[in-house]
N, C-alpha and C positions, 0 to 999 in steps of 0.2 A: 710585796716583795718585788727587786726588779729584776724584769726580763731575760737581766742580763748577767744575774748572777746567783741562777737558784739549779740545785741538783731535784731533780726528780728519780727519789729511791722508789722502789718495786718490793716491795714485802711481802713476803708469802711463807707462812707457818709452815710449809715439807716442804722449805729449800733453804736453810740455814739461815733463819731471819737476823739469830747474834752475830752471824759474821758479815751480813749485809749491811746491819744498823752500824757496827765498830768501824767498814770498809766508810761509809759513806761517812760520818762523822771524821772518817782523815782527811778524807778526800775536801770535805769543806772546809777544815781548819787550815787544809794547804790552801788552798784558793782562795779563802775568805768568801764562801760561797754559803748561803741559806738553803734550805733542805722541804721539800713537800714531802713527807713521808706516807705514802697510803699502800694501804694494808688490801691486796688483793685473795680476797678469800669468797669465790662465788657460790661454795655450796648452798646457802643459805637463798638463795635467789629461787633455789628449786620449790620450797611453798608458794611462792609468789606467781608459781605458773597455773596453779589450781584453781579452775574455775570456779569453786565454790570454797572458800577460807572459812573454818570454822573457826569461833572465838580463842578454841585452844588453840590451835596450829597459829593464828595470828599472835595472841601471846609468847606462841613460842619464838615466832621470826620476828619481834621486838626485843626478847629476850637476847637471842644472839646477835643480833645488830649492837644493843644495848655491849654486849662482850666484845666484839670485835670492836668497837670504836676505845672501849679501856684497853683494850690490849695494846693499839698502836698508840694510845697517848703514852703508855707507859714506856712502853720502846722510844717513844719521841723522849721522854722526861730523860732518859740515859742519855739523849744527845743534847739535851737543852742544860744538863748539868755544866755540861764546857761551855758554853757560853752563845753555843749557834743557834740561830732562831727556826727555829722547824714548827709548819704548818702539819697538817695531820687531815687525813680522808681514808674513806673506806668505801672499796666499791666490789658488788658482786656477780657485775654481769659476766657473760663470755662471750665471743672467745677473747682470753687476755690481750691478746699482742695487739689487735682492732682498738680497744677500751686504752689501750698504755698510751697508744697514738693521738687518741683523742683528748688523752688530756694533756698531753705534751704540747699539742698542737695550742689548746685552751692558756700552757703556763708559759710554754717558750722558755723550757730549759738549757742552761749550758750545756748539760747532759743527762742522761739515763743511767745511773746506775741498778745493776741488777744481780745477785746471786746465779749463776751455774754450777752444773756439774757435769760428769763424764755423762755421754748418752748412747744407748743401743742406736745399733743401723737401722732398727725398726721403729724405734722414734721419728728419726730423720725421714727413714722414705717415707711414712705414711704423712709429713708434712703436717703432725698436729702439734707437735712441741712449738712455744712460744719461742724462747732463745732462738730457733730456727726461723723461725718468722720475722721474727725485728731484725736480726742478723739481716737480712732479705730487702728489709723494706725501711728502716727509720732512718730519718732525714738528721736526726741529732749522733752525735757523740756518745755510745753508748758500751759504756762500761760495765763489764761481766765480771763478777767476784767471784774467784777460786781458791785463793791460797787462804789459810789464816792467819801469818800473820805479814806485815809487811815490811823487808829490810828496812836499816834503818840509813838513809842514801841511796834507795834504790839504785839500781843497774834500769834503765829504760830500753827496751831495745826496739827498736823502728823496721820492723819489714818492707824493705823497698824493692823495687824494681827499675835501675836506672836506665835498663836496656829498652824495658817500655814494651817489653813481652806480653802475651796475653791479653791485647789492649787495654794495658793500662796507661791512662795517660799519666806526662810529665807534671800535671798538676796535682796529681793524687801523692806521685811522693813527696812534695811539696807541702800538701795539708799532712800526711805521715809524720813528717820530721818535726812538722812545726806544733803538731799536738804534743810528739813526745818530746822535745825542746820545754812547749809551755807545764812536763807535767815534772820534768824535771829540773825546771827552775821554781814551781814551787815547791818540790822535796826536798830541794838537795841533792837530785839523785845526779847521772850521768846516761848521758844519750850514746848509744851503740848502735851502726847501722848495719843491719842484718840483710846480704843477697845471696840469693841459691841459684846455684843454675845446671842445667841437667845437659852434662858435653855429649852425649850420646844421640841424646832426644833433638840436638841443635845439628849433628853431623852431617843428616842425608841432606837437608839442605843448604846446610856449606858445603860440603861436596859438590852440590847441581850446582851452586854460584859459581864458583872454581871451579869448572869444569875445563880444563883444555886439556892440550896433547901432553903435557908433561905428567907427572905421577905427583901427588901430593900425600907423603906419610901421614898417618893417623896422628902421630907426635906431632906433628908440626899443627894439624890443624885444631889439635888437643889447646895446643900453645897461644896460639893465636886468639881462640875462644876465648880464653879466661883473660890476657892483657884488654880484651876488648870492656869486659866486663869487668874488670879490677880498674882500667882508664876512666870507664864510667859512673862507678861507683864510687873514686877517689873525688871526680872532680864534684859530686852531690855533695858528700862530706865538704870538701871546701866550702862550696856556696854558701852551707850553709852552718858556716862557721864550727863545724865539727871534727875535734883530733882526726887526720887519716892514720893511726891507729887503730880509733876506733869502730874505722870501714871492715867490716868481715865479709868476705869472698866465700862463699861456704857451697862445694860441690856435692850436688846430691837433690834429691828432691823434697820438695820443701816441706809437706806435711812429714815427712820422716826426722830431717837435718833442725829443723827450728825449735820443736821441744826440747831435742839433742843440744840444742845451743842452748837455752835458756838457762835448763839445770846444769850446766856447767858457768854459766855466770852469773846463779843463782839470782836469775833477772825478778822483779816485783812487777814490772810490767811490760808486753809485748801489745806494740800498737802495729795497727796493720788497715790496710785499705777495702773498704768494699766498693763494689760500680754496682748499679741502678742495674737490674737485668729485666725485662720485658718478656711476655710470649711465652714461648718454651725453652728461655733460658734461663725465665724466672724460674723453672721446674725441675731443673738439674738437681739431683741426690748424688752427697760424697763429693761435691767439690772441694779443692784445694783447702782453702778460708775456712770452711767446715770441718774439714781433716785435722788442718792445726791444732784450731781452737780447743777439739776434743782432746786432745793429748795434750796440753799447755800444763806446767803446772803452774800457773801461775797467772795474775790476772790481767785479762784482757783488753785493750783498748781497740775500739772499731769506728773509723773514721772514715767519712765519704765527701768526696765534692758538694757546696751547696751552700746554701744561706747561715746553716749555723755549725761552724767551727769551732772548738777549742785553740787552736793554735793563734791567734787574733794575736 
């Protein structure tokens, strides 16, 4: 298969493997992309730590290996019915998100597709959920399945940041737009640019900039905020060839405003930006990107600066 155009799916029997195998099967038939399908199910790894294997116990973790490699060929066979060529593996080590890396790193996928779902705060802070992890750390394009099913012309909607808030650089909405551009030229779909911004949270220090002898109303500087961020957000859209129509200005804060947006334009996909964090900022619980993603209904796309893009 080439490098340059295979999906690496994530299958895991408690996380909706028929909507993962159905998601991934669109997703290659839009792209014309080939599929490594492996089945990650590490209970079975747990005999293999026993110092002493007796001949039952080893029959039995042949046994199951023997079931887990039918089970994904057979989820493979449902995708290889349409016509796309899907490779098949099975592997039981842990921790996942380490092991997914490793083989991505080995196949050089377009992307990672993978099944989520809603998750507790206590998943998240104790830092052992996989989703949270890769979320954190992959270098690929990595797509999270939520919904079941998917419009038909999706609505794509691109979470950007034109103002460049947060340190996010101007390159990041750039690979944004151009992932959800490349994902909705192979659907059919339409690219919508999605910016939140919090006037209040920006006030005190517009205020301290503006500061002189004159008086400056709340209105006025209410006013000002949003032309800056509507000025800059139009001119994204242009660049990059997209209706200013379909620029949305959206006041409010973003993990709240963006699910908000999506179900009302009954979006199939929201693509959004991660940055590399390091240290103890790799360790933050409850950030923004986090926040979203958990209330989305709908599925994911997470794109970061670096060697391998979708948007090409």
């Amino acid at each position: 298969m080439s490098e340059r155009n295979l999906i690496l799916a994530i299958l895991e029997l408690d996380s909706e493997p028929d909507r993962l195998v159905k998601r991934a099967a669109w997703i290659a038939k839009a792209f014309e992309f080939d599929i490594h399908l492996v089945l990650f199910d590490p209970e079975n790894s747990l005999m293999s730590k026993v110092f002493s294997i007796s001949s039952e116990v080893d029959s039995l973790r042949r046994e199951v290996r023997s079931a887990q490699e039918k089970i994904v060929e057979e989820y493979a066979d449902t995708i290889r019915a349409s016509g796309i060529v899907v490779e098949t593996s099975v592997l039981q080590l842990r921790p996942l998100d380490d092991h997914i890396l490793e083989i991505a790193d080995e196949l050089k996928p377009r992307m990672i597709v993978k099944a989520t779902r809603y998750h507790s705060f206590a998943e998240r802070s104790i830092l052992v959920d996989t989703d949270w992890q890769l979320m954190r750390t992959c270098s690929y394009p990595l797509w999270f399945v939520k919904a079941d099913e998917m419009p038909v012309n999706p609505v794509i909607i691109a979470a950007v940041d034109p103002g460049h808030s947060h340190d996010k650089p101007a390159a990041l909405d750039k690979e944004i737009v151009g992932s959800a551009s490349a994902v909705a030229a192979a659907t059919g779909g339409e690219v919508h640019l999605a910016h939140t911004y919090e006037v209040m949270a920006e006030l005190g220090a517009a205020v301290t900039w503006a500061l002189r002898a004159e008086k400056i109303s709340v209105d006025e500087i209410e006013t000002r905020m949003k032309n800056e961020h509507r000025e800059a957000l139009e001119k994204l859209a242009t660049e990059n060839h997209i209706a200013v129509k379909n620029a949305h200005l959206l006041p409010g804060r973003a993990h709240e405003v963006l699910p908000a947006f999506t179900r009302e334009k009954s979006a199939g996909v929201f693509v959004m930006g991660a940055l590399s964090r390091w240290g103890i900022k790799k360790m933050v619980i409850g950030n923004t990107a986090e926040r979203i993603i958990n209330h989305l209904p709908c599925d994911t796309l997470i794109v970061r600066l670096g060697e391998y893009q979708l948007g090409e």
